[in-house]
Structure formats: C-alpha cells, structure tokens
N, C-alpha and C positions, 0 to 999 in steps of 0.2 A: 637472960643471957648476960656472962658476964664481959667483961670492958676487952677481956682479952678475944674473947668469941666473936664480938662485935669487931672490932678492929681485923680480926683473921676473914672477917664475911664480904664487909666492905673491899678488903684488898684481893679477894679473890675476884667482883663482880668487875671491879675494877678493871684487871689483869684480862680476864674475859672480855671486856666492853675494849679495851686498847687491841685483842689480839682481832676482834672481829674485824673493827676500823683497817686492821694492817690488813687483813684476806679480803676486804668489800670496796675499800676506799678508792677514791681518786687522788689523793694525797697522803704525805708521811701524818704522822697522827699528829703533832703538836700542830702545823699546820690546819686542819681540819679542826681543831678545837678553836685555834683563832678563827675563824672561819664564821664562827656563832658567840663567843665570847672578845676578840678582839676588836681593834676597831679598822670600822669599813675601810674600802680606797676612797670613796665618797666626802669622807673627815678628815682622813690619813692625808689627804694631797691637797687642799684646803690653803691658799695661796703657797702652793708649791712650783716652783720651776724644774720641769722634769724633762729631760733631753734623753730620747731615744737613736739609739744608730738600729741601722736596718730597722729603717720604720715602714719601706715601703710595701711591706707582703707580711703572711704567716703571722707571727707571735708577734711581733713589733707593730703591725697594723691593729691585731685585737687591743695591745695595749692601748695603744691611742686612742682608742673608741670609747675601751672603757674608764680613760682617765677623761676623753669629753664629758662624762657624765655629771664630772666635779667642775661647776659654774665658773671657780677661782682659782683653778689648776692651770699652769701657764705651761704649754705644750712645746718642746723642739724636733721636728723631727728631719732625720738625717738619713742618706742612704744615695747610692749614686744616677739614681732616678729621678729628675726633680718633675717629671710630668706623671710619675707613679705618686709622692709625697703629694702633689699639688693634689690630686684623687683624693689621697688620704684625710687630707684637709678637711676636703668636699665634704666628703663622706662624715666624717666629726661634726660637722657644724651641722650638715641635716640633722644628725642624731639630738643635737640639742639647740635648737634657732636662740636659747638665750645668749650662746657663746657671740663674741665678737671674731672676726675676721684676723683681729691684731693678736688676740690668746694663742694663737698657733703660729708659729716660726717654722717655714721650710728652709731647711737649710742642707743643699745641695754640698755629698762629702764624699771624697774617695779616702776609704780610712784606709787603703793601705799605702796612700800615700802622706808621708809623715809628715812633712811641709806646711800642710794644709790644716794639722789639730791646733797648734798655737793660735791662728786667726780663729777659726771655728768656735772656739772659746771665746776670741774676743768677742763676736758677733753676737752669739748667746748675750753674753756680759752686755753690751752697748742695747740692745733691746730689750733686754729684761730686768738687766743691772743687779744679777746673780743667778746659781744653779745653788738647787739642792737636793737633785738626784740625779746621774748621769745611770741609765740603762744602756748597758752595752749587748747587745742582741746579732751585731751584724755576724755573719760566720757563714761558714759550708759545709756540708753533712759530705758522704765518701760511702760507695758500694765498691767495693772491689777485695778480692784476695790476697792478704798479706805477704806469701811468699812474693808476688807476682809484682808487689807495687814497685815501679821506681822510686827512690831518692826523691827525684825531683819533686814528687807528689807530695811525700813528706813535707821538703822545705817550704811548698809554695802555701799548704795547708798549717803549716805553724804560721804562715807568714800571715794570713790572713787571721785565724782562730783568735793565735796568742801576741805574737810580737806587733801587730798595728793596735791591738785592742791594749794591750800594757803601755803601749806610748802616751797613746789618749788619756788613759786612767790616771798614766804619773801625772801629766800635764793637771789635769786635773785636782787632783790629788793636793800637788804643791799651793794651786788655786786656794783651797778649802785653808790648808794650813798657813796662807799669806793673812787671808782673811779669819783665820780664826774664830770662825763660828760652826765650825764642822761640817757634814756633808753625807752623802750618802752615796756607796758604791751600789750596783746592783749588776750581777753577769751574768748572761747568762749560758749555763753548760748545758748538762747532761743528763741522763741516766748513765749513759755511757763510761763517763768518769767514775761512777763508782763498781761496773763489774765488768766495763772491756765488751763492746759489740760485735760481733758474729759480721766479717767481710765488712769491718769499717775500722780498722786497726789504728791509721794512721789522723782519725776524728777523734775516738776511745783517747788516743794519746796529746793528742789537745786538750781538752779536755779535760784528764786527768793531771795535765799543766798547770791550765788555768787554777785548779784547787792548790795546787802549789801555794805558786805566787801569791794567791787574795788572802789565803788564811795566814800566809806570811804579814802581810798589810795589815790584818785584823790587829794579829798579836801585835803589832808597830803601833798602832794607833788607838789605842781604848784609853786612853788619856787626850785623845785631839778632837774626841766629838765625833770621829770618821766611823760611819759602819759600812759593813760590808754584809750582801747579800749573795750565797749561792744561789741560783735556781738549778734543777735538773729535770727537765723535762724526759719523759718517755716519747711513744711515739704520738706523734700529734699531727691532725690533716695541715699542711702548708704545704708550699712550691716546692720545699726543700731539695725535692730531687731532681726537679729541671737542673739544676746547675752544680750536683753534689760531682764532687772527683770520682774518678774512677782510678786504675791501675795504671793508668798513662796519662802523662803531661798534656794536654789542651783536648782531652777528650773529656766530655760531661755523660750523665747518665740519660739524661732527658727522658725521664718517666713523669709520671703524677698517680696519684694514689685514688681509687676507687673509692665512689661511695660505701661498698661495701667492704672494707677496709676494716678493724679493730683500734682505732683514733679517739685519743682525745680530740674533742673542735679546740681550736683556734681561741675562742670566746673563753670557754672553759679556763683554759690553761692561764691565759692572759687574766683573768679574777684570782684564780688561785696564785698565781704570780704576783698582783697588787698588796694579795691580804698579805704575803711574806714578807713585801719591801716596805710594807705601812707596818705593820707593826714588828718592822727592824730583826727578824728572823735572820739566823747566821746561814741555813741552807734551808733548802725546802723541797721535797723530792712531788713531782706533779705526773701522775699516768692512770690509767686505768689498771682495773685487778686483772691478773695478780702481781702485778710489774712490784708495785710497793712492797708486795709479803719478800719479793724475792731480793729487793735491794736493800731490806732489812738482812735478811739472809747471807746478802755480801757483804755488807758492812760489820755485819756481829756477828756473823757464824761462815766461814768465808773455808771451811770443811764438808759443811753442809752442802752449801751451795756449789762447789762445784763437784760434789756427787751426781746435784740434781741438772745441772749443765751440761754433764755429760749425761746422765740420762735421756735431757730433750733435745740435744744434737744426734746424739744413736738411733734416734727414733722421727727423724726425721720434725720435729715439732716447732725450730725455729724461725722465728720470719726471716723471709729473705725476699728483696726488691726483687720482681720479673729480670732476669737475665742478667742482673747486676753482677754478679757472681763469676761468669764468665768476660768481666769486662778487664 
C-alpha cells in the first residue's frame, strides 16, 4: 500500500469514527475526545477557586458535587436560596468527608439585582483572596407560543438570562484584568442558541445573546489570559420548569419532568461541562442522540436542517412540555 493509499484509509476510518460519535454521542466530538485524552476536572480544578451562580438546583448543584470530588478545589456557591445552597453544601462534603466545612462559600445572591455583584466579589475575594473561574448558570427556561408572548416576558427574561449575568461577568472581568493573571469565563446556554426551540422563542433568543456578547469578549481578550467557555446543553432532568416563563407576565409553568422522559441526568451533563471548562474549550454542545447530529446540521448545514425541521414539526415528532403550549 502506497503512502497515498495509506493516508486516503486512515482519513476515511477517521471521517467514519467522527461521524458515528456525531449520531451516538452525548457530546459535540472534540469534547468527547477530551473526555479520554484531556485532562480530568479532578486536575483541571486542583487549587482552583470556582464560584457558581444558580448553584442551588439542576446543572449548578451537579456541578458542585462533582468539583467536591477535587480535595483542593475551593467552591462559591451562589443562588437566592441560601437554605437550598446550605443543602448543597451538605450534600458536597458527604460526598467527600476529606473536604473542610471552610472549602465551600455559601454566598447568598440576587443576581438580578445589580447592587449586590460588586460586594459579592468582594466576599469571594476576602475569603479566598481570588477567583479563577466564575460559572454563570443561573437563568429560566420559557414554554410558551411566540405569537402570544407579551413584551414583558421578553424584557423580564433578557433581564434575568443576559443583562444581570453580563453585569456580573464585566465586574468580573475588569477583576481578572486589575489583577493580571487572567481568569476563566464559563456560561452557560443552550442548545437553543444555536437552532431556536419550538415554544421557547424568547429563551432561544437569550441565549442566542449570550453567544453574542462572550465571543465578542473572547476576541477582546486572548492576549489577557481571559477564556471563555460556551456550554449548550440539550434537554437535561432539572427543576427547570417549575419556574420557566410562560406567555404572560407572573405566570410560571410549574411542571417537572418524568422519569420517563428522554434526559440527559444532571450528573452527566455537569462532567461533560467540567471537561470543557478544564480543558478551556471555547463551546461545547452536551445532549443525548441525535440532538448533537442535528446541531452539527444547524451550525454547518443550516439548508439541511431546516428541511428536516420542518419535516419533524409536520409530523408531529417535537417535544413539547404538557400543556405548555397553550400557556
């Protein structure tokens, strides 16, 4: 076999082995390769001070758990519960009796009030005496149909998504760049953000925000040391719908998702989230198949995909929350 034969064999098994990972996997493929060749969160967090917002439920709670794992990981966690965090707490230090009591910071926050990010920082700062990964996680999902949503919905939901989480971040941000030793953003979105969800229009569009702004930040900052981490989760078991929007102003959904559900766990999602923000991934797409084939499909072939869009709306095939739809 000559060097050309060899090289054309290799890149086909290759080609093959990347397209399986897109139609089987739980993650975009680079991801998943880190996953077995990068390094752990275990390493990765390894005297790191890592402050979570909405730590007290779903994605932000697994996270904490699984960054207890790492003995010399110095945890914040944040969220407007402070007898849900104080749980949280709990619950970490069972997971590992080597931790001390002092390694985790609860620190009770209303991020959408702005007032409160300046001290918040300080607090961090004055107990730990630096960050080097702020997780921004806190948000709210939205069922409802986009002709039908109020305005108000919109505003109250960028308000919480984007504009209290970009406050926090600059604050931050400017921190990293005072101090001069860099830092690490980590956000987290969507799936949604990259092909627009079926009766969540004004979430899709948070989301599709947030990518704005961070990758604006990115380009700003690859000379300060500063990274930035998309996540985009698919669907994943948390609370998220107790308190997601619906089409009117002070009405919530207040559903919860069945065992028998099509879900990433919590658990799950939160490792494959670790391995992206440890080893400094700029996005990272996290769901079950075939969610990954098809957000490859939006992103690079965005023709394709919504032929096949419309095909699984005509055909009744998309999820949709109990009764959400009517709300």
């Amino acid at each position: 076999m000559d060097w050309v034969s060899l090289f054309g064999t290799i890149l086909c098994i290759l080609c093959i082995s990347v397209f399986i990972v897109m139609c089987i996997g739980d993650s975009d493929v680079l991801t998943a390769l880190y996953c077995y060749i990068g390094i752990q969160p275990v390493h990765a967090f390894r005297d790191k001070v890592i402050w979570i917002t909405g730590g007290s439920s779903g994605i932000g709670e697994a996270i904490a758990k699984e960054l207890a794992k790492c003995n010399s990981a110095k945890i914040v966690l944040s969220a407007r519960r402070k007898e849900e965090l104080l749980r949280v707490k709990s619950e970490c230090l069972e997971l590992n009796p080597v931790r001390d009591q002092s390694s985790i910071l609860v620190l009770a926050l209303d991020i959408t009030d702005y007032s409160e990010h300046e001290g918040a920082l300080n607090k961090v700062l004055a107990e730990f005496g630096k960050l080097d990964v702020l997780i921004s996680n806190a948000g709210r999902s939205q069922r409802a149909a986009w002709p039908q949503t109020e305005l108000a919905v919109d505003k109250d939901l960028f308000e919480l998504n984007v504009f209290s989480l970009l406050n926090l971040n600059r604050i931050v941000v400017r921190h990293f760049l005072e101090v001069g030793r860099g830092g690490q953003l980590a956000i987290m979105s969507s799936i949604a953000a990259k092909m627009g969800v079926y009766h969540s229009g004004s979430y899709s569009g948070s989301k599709f925000a947030l990518h704005g702004y961070f990758n604006s930040l990115r380009n700003e900052t690859y000379t300060d040391n500063i990274d930035v981490t998309l996540i985009c989760p698919g669907p994943v078991f948390s609370p998220i719908l107790r308190n997601a929007f619906t089409s009117k102003l002070g009405q919530v959904v207040d559903q919860e998702y069945t065992s028998g559900d099509r879900r990433m766990t919590a658990d799950r999602c939160a490792y494959l989230s670790l391995i992206a923000i440890g080893n400094r991934l700029e996005e990272t797409w996290v769901a079950l198949s075939p969610i990954v084939l098809f957000t490859y499909l939006a992103a690079y072939q965005p023709y394709l995909f919504s032929k096949l869009s419309r095909f699984v709306h005509s055909n009744g095939l998309y999820f949709r929350a109990r009764g959400a739809k009517d709300r």
